[in-house]
VEXDREN-2710 file (C-alpha; in Angstrom, 1 decimal):
% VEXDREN-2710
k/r/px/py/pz
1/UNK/196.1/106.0/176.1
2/UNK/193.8/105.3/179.3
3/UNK/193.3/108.8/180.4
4/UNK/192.0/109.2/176.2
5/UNK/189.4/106.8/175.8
6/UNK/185.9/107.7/176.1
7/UNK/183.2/105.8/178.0
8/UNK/180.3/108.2/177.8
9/UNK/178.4/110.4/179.7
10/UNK/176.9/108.1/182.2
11/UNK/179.9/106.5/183.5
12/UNK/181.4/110.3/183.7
13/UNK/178.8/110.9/186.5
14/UNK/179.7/107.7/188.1
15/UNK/183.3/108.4/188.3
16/UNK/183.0/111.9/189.5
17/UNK/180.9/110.6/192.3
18/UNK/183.5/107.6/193.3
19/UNK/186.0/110.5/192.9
20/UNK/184.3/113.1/195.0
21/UNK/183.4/110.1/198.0
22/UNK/186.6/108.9/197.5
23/UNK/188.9/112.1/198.4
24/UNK/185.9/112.4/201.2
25/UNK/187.4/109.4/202.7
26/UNK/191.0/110.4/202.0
27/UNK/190.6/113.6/203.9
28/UNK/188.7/111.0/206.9
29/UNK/191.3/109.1/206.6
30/UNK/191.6/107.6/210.7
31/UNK/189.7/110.1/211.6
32/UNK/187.2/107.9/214.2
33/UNK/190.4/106.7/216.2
34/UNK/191.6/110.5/216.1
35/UNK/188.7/111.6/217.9
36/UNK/188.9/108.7/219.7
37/UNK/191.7/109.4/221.3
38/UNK/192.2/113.3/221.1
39/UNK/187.9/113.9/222.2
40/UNK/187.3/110.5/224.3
41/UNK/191.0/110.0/225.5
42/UNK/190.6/106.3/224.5
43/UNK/193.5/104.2/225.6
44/UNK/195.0/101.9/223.1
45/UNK/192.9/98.9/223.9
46/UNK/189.8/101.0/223.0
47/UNK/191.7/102.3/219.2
48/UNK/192.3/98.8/218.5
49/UNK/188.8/98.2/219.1
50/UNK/187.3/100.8/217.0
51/UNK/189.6/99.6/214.4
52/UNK/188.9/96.3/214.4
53/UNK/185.5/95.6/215.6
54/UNK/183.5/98.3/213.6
55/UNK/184.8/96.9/210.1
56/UNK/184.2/93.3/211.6
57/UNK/180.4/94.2/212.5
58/UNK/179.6/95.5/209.2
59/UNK/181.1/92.6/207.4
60/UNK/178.5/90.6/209.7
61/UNK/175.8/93.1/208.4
62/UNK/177.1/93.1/204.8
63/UNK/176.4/89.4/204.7
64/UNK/172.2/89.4/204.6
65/UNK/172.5/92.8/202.4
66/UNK/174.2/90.6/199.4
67/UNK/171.5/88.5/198.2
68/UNK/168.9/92.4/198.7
69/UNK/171.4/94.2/196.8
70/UNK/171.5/91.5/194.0
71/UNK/167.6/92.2/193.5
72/UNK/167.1/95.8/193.8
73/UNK/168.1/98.3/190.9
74/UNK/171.7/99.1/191.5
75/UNK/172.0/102.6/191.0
76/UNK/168.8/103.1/194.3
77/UNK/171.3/100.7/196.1
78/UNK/174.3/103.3/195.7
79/UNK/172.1/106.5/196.4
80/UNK/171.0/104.7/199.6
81/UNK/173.9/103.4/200.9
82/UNK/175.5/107.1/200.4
83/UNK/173.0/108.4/201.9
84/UNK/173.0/106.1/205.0
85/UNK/177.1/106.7/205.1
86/UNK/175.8/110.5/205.3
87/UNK/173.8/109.9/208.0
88/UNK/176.0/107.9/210.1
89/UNK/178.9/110.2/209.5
90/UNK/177.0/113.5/210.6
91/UNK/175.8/112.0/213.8
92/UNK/179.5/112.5/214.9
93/UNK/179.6/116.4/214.8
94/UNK/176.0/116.7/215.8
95/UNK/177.4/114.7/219.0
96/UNK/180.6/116.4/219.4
97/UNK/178.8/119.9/219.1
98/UNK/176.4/118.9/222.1
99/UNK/178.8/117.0/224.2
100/UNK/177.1/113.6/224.3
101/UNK/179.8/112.0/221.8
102/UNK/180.2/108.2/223.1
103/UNK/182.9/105.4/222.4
104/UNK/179.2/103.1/221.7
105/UNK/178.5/105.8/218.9
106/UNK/181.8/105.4/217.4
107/UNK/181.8/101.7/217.0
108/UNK/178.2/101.9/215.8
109/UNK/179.1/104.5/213.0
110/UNK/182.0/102.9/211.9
111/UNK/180.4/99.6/211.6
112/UNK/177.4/101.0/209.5
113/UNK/180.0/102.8/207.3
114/UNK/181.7/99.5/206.7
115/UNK/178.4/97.5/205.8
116/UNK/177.2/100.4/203.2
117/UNK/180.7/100.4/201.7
118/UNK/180.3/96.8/201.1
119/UNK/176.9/97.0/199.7
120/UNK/178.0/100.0/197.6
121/UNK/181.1/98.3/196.0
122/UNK/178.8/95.5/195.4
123/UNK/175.8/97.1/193.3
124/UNK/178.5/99.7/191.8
125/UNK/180.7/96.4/190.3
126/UNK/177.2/95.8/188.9
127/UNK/176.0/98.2/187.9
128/UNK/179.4/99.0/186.1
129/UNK/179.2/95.8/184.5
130/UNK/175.8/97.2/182.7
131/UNK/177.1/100.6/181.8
132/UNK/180.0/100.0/179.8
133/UNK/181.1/97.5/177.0
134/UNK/182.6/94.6/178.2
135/UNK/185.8/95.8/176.1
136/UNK/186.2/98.8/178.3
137/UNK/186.2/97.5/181.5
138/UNK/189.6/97.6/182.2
139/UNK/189.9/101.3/181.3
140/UNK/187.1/101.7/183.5
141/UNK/188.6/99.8/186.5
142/UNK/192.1/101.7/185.7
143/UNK/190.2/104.9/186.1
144/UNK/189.1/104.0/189.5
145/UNK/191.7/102.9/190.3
146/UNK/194.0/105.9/189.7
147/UNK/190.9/107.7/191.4
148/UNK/191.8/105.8/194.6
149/UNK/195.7/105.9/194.7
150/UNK/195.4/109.8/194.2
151/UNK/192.7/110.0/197.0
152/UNK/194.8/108.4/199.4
153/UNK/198.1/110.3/198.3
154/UNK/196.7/114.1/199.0
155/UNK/194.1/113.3/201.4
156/UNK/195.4/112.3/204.6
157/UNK/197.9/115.1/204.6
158/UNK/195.5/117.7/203.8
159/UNK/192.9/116.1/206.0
160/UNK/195.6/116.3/209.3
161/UNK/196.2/119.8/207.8
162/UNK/192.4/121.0/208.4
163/UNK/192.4/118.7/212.1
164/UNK/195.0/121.3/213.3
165/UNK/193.4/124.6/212.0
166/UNK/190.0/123.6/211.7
167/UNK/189.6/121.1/215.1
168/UNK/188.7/117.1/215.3
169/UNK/185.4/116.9/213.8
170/UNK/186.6/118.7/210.1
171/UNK/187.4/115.7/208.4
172/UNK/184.4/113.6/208.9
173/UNK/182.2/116.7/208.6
174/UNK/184.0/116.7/205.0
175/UNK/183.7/113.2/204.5
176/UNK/179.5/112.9/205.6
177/UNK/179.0/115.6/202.7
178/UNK/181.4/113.6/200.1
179/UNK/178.6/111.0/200.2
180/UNK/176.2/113.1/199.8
181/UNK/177.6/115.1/197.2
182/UNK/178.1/111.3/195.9
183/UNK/174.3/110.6/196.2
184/UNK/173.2/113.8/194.4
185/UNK/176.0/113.0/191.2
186/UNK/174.3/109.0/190.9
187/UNK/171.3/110.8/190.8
188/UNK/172.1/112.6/187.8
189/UNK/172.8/109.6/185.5
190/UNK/170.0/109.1/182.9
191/UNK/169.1/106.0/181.5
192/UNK/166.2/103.6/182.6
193/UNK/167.8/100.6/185.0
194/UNK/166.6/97.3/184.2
195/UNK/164.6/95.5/187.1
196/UNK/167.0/92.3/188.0
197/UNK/165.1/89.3/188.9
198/UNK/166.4/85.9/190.2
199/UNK/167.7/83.5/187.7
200/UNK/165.4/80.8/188.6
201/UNK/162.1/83.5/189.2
202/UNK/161.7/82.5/192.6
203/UNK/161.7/84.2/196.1
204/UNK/164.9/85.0/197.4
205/UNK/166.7/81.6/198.9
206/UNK/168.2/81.4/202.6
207/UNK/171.1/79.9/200.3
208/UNK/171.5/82.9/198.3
209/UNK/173.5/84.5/201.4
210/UNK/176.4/81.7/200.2
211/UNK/176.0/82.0/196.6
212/UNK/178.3/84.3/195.7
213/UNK/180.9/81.8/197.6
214/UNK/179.9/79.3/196.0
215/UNK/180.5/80.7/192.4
216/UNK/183.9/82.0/193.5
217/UNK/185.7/78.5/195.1
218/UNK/183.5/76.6/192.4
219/UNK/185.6/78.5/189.1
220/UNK/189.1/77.5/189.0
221/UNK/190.2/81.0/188.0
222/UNK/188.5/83.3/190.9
223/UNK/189.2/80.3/193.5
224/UNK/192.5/80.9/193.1
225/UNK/192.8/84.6/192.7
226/UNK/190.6/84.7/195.8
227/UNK/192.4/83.1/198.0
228/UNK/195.8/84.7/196.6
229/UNK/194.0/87.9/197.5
230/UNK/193.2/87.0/201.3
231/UNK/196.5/86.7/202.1
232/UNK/198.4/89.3/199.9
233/UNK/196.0/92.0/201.3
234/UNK/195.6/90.4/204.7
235/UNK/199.5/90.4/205.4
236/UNK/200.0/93.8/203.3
237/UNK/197.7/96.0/205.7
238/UNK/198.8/93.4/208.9
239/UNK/202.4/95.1/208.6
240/UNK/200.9/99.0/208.8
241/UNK/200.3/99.2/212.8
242/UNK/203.7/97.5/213.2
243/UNK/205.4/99.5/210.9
244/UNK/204.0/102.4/212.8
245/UNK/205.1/101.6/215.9
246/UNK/208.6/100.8/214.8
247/UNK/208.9/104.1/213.1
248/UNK/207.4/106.3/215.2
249/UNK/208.4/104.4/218.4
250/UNK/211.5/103.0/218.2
251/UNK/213.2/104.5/215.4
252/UNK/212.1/108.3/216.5
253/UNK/210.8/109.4/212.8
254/UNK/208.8/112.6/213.6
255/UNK/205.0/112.4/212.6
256/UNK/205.6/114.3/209.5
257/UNK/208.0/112.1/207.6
258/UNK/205.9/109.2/209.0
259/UNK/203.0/110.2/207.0
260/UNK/205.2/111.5/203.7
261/UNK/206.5/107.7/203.6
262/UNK/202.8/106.4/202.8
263/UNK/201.6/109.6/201.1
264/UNK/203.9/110.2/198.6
265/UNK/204.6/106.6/197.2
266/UNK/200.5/106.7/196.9
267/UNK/201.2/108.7/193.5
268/UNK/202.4/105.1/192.4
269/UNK/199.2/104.2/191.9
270/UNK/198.8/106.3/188.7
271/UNK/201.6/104.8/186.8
272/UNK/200.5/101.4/187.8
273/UNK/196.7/102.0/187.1
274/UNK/197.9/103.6/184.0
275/UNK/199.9/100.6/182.8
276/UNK/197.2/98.4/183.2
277/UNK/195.9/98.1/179.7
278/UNK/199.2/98.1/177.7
279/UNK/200.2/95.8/179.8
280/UNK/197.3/93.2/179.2
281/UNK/197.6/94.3/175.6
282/UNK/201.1/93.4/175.0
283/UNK/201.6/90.4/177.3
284/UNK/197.8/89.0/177.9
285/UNK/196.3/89.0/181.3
286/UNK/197.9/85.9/182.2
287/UNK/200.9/87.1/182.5
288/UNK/200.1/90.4/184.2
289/UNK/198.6/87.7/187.1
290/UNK/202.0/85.8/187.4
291/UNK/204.0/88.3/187.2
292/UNK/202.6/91.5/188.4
293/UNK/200.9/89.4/191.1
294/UNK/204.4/87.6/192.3
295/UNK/206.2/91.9/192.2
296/UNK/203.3/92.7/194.7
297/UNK/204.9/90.0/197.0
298/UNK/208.5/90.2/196.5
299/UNK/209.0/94.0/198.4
300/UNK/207.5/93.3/202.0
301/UNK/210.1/91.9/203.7
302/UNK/211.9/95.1/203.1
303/UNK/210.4/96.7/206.0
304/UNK/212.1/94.4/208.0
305/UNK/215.4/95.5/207.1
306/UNK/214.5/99.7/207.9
307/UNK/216.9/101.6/209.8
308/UNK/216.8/105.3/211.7
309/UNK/217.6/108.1/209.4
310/UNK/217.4/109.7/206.1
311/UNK/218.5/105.5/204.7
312/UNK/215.4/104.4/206.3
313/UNK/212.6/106.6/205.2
314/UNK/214.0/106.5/201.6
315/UNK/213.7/102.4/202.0
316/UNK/210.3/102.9/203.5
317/UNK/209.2/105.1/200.8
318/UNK/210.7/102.9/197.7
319/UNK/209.5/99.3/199.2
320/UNK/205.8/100.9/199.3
321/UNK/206.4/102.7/195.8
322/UNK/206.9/99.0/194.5
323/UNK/204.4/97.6/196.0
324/UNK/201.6/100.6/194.9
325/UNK/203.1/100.1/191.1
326/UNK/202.4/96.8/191.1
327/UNK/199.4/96.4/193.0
328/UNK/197.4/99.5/191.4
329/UNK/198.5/97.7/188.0
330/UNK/197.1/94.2/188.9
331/UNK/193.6/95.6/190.7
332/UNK/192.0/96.6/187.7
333/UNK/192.6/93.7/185.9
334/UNK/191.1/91.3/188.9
335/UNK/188.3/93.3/189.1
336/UNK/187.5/93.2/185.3
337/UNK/188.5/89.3/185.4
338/UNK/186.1/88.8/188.0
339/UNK/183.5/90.9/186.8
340/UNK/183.6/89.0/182.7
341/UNK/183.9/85.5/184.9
342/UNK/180.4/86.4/187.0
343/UNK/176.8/85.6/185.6
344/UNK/174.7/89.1/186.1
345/UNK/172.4/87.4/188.2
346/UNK/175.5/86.8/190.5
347/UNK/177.6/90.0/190.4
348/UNK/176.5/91.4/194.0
349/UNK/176.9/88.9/195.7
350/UNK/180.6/87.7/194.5
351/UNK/181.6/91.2/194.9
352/UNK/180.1/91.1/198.3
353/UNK/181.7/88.0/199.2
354/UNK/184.9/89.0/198.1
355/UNK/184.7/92.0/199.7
356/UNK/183.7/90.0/203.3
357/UNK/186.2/87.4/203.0
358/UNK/189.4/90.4/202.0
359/UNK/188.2/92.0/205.1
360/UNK/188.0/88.7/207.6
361/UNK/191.1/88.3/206.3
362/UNK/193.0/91.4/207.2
363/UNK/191.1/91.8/210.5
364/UNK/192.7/88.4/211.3
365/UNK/196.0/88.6/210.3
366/UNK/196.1/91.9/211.8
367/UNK/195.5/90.7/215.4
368/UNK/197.8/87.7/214.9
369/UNK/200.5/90.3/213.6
370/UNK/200.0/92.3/216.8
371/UNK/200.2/89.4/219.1
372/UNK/203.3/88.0/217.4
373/UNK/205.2/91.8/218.2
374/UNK/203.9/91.8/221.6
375/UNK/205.6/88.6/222.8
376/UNK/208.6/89.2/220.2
377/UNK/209.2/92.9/218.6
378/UNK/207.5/94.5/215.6
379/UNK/210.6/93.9/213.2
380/UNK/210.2/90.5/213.8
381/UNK/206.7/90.1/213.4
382/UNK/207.2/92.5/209.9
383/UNK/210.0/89.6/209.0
384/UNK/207.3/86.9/209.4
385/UNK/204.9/88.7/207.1
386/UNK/207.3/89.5/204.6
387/UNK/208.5/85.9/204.9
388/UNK/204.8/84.2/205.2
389/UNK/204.1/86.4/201.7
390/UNK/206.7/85.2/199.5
391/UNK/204.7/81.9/199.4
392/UNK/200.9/84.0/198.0
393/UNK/203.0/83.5/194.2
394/UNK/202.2/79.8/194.6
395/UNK/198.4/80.5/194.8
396/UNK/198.5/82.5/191.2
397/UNK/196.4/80.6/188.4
398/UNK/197.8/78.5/186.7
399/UNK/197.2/79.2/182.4
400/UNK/194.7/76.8/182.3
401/UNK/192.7/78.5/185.1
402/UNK/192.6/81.9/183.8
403/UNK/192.0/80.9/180.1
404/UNK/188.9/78.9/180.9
405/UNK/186.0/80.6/179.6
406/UNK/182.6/80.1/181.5
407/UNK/179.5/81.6/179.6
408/UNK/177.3/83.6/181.6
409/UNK/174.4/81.5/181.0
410/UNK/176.3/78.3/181.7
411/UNK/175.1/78.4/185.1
412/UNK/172.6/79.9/187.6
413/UNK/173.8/78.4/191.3
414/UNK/170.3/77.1/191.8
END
């Protein structure tokens, strides 16, 4: 079994930090637009903004951090981008407690949190990548996974539960310490880090900023789960604000059974994280990218078709239960595909890159979902999406794609 298996010691203290940041972030779950609105009354102009333009900044910042993160030890590059989430984070109590908390301050937080995620994801699929046998990545992935889907199932409603007792500024007090307490447990792993240096033992290129593109749309396999991935997760997370405003708008759902129809089909994400390697041991990891990849894109449309009422929330709640199986199932394996198809010297900088283009992606169908339900209605903007991502399946690899094998040492980008 997954839960079973042993990785050692080290990798213990690098899942208990992702799992103590990650609940952090669970219980801050929306909690910038919250104070946004209940501390700054911002309208909804100013929400969309916060939402949209801080993640967008830091993926502009993110893009100069790749090629630095791909040279520095990993492990520094995940205590100091903690640490720099810590700081960011706490500015917005210190501000609140004082009264000078601005809108300006909000955007500029949430875009340096964005930027140090990337950078952090990047150096930690590295540094991962060094820590553990290449035969259990995909346990390792799964555990993450699971970490994730768990975080996001008990944190938001706990984290609204401490907003009303405790006042706005609870949950990203909570979340600022999580990265610290993340810091300090990355701190604790033992083991000397091997200095990376560039593959060709020269200064770092202006081209190196591009390089982890360039690997990606050059390999048939990652091309094509790449660009499978911008859309899936672009029109996934363009349907949420819709699907809010048709719930909580027009179909009168109270608040509470709004947030029990995302929180509770999170706990979906175990099984599917769970199933991972059985699944790739019984039917290979080609298959679990046709099929598991085509289930994630079948369910959407569903949300087109909810209705008020008991009938709706239970349709609301089992189209995003199908969706978590399957996507929590086929996450691990991408992300131990694409870290066996990446030459070391390369790893930061794909992950980056992937990471950059997944967020373009949803920033941008996001805003074109929007403007669709302005000038026609939400359900029929959710139709389009659930329509638009029936066609992703035809973007899966193909056998001969994801069966290539490409040494590491086959090539150095240079």
């Amino acid at each position: 079994m997954v839960g079973r298996r042993r990785l050692g010691r080290q990798f213990g203290w690098l899942w208990a930090s992702y799992a103590v940041s990650a609940y952090g972030s669970g219980l801050g779950f929306g909690a910038l637009p919250l104070i946004a609105v209940l501390v700054l009354h911002a309208g909804p102009a100013e929400v969309s903004a916060l939402s949209a333009v801080g993640p967008a900044v830091g993926t502009l910042i993110a893009v100069p951090l790749a090629p630095w993160v791909e040279f520095r030890r990993k492990r520094l590059v995940m205590i100091m981008m903690d640490l720099a989430r810590f700081a960011a984070m706490a500015t917005v109590p210190v501000a609140y407690a004082f009264g000078w908390l601005s809108f300006v301050q909000l955007l500029v937080v949430s875009a340096v949190a964005s930027a140090a995620k990337i950078a952090f994801n990047a150096a930690s699929g590295a540094y991962l990548k060094a820590l553990v046998r290449p035969e259990d990545l995909l346990v390792a992935n799964a555990r993450f996974e699971s970490t994730n889907w768990s975080s996001i199932a008990v944190g938001p409603p706990l984290g609204g539960a401490a907003i009303g007792l405790f006042g706005p500024v609870t949950t990203v007090v909570a979340d600022a310490l999580s990265y610290l307490l993340s810091a300090l447990g990355i701190t604790a792993i033992r083991g000397q880090e091997e200095a990376p240096q560039a593959a060709d033992k020269s200064p770092v290129r202006a081209g190196a900023l591009l390089d982890g593109w360039r690997h990606i749309m050059g390999h048939p396999g990652l091309r094509a789960l790449y660009l499978n991935q911008m859309l899936v997760a672009g029109l996934i997370m363009a349907t949420e604000p819709l699907l809010a405003v048709l719930l909580l708008r027009q179909l009168g759902f109270p608040p509470w059974q709004y947030a029990l129809a995302f929180a509770a089909p999170c706990l979906g994400g175990l099984i599917g994280s769970r199933l991972a390697r059985r699944v790739v041991a019984r039917f290979g990891r080609h298959w679990a990218f046709r099929t598991v990849g085509t289930l994630r894109a079948i369910w959407l449309i569903g949300l087109a078709f909810v209705r008020p009422g008991v009938v709706g929330l239970v349709t609301v709640m089992a189209v995003e239960l199908a969706i978590i199986i399957n996507m929590s199932l086929y996450s691990p394996v991408l992300a131990t595909y694409r870290l066996e198809h990446t030459p070391k010297h390369l790893v930061s900088r794909t992950l980056s890159a992937w990471s950059i283009g997944q967020q373009a992606s949803i920033a941008i169908l996001a805003a074109l979902a929007g403007l669709l339900a302005d000038v026609t209605s939400p359900r029929t903007a959710l139709t389009v999406a659930g329509l638009l991502i029936l066609t992703t399946p035809l973007l899966l690899p193909r056998q001969d794609q994801t069966s290539q094998h490409e040494p590491e040492l086959s090539r150095s980008h240079s």
